[in-house]
N, C-alpha and C positions, 0 to 999 in steps of 0.2 A: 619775796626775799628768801633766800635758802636758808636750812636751817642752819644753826652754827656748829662750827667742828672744832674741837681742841684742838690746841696745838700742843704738841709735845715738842721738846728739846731735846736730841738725842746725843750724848754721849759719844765721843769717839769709842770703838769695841771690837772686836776680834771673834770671828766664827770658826771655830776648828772642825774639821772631821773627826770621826773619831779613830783612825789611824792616827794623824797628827796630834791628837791629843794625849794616845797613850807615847807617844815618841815622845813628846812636852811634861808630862804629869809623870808618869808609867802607867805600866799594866796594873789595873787593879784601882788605879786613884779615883776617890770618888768627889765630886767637886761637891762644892759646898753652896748650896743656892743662897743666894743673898737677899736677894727680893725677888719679884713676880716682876715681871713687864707689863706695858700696857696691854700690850696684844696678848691676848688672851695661848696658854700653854707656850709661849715663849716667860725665860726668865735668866737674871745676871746675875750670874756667876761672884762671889770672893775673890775666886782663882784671878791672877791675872799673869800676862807674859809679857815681855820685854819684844817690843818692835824695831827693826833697823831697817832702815833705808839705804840712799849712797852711801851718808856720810858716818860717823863712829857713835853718833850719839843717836840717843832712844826715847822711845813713850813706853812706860808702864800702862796698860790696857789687859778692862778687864772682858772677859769672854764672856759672849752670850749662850744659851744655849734655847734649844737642842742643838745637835749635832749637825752642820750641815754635809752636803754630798762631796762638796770642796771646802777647804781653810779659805780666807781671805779675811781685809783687814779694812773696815769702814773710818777714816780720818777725815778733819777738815782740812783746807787749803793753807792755812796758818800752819799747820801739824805736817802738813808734806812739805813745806816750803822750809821750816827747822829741820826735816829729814834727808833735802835735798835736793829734791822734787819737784820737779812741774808734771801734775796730772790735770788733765781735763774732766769735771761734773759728769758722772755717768749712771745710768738706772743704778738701784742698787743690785748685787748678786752680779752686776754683768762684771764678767774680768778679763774681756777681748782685748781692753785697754790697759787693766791695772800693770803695775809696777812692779820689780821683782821686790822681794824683804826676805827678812830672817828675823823667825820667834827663834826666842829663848823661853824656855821653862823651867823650870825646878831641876830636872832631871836630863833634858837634854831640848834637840835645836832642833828646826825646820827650817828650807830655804824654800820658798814658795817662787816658780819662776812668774807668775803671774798672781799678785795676790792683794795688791794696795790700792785702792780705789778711794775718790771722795764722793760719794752719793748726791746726787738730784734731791731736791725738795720730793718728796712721796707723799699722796692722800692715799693711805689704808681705807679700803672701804670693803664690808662683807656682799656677797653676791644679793639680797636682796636692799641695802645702800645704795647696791650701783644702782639697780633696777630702779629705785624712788628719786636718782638723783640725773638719769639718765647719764650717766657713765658707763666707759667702757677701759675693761685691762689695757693697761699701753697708754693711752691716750693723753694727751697733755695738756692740761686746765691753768687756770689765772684764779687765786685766791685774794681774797680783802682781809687784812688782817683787822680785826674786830679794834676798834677806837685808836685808830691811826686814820687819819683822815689822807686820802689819795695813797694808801700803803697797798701797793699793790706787788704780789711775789707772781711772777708769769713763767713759765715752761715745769710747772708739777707736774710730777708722771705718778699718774693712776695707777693701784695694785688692787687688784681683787683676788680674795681669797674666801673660801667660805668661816675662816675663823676671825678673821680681821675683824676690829672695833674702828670705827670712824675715825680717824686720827689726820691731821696733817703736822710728816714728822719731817724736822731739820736739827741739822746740824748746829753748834755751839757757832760758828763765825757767823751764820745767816741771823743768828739769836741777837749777837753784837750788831749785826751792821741794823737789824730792824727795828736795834731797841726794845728788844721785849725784856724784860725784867721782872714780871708777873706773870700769872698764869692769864692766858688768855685764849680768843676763839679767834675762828674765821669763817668767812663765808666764800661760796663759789661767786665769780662771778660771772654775771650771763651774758 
């Protein structure tokens, strides 16, 4: 049997660059960390921005940080589907597909022409995890959700990074439609 992996629930949330940040904040604003994240040297933000889609109405979402290389905006399907939207499940980070949006911030806007995506089920796992687990970056796995009998989530896309902690992370609808309501684990299955 493999060992067991958390699961985490993640928050719909917002990555900015740091140009678009100081366009959203200003120059100078120093965000304010709210808590740590699982993964380890990531952590969430207070700060939060206002998101739009087609339609006039928004999600308040708060930012993660660090900084990434692009802005873009992780929602669930419920969340894009109030915004507008029909988006298709893509790796996280990827945004060949996402959505145009517009942040608002305290101080001023971005129009991202590509920047609203709802993320794939991800197992986080560090380069010596994959090694014990025989995983590989990309790769797409079938997890058991720990005391759900025949709960099976299929098409997880594997991330490896050397600072990753073991995690399989989803989104708040995949939370509802699986019933989890506690914390709980998963296993690979073979």
């Amino acid at each position: 049997m493999s060992r067991p992996i958390p699961v985490d629930i993640i928050p719909s949330h917002v990555y900015l660059s740091e140009d678009d940040q100081k366009k959203l904040f200003g120059v100078g604003h120093a965000m304010t960390i709210g808590a740590e994240h699982t993964q380890q040297g990531q952590f969430i933000y207070d700060d939060t921005v206002q998101v739009y889609g087609k339609l006039k109405r928004s999600l308040e979402l708060r930012v993660l940080g660090p900084n990434w290389a692009r802005s873009h905006v992780e929602i669930t399907p419920t969340e894009a589907i109030f915004l507008g939207l029909n988006l298709p499940e893509v790796k996280t980070g990827t945004l060949m597909e996402a959505a145009p949006c517009r942040l608002v911030g305290p101080v001023g806007e971005v129009e991202l022409s590509a920047g609203l995506i709802i993320p794939k089920p991800h197992l986080t796992c560090s380069d010596t995890d994959a090694r014990d687990l025989h995983l590989q970056n990309g790769e797409t796995v079938s997890v058991e959700i720990s005391g759900y009998k025949n709960l099976v989530l299929a098409n997880v896309v594997v991330r490896v990074h050397p600072t990753f902690r073991l995690r399989l992370e989803i989104h708040q609808d995949y939370a509802r439609e699986l019933w989890i309501t506690r914390p709980t684990h998963a296993t690979l299955r073979q």
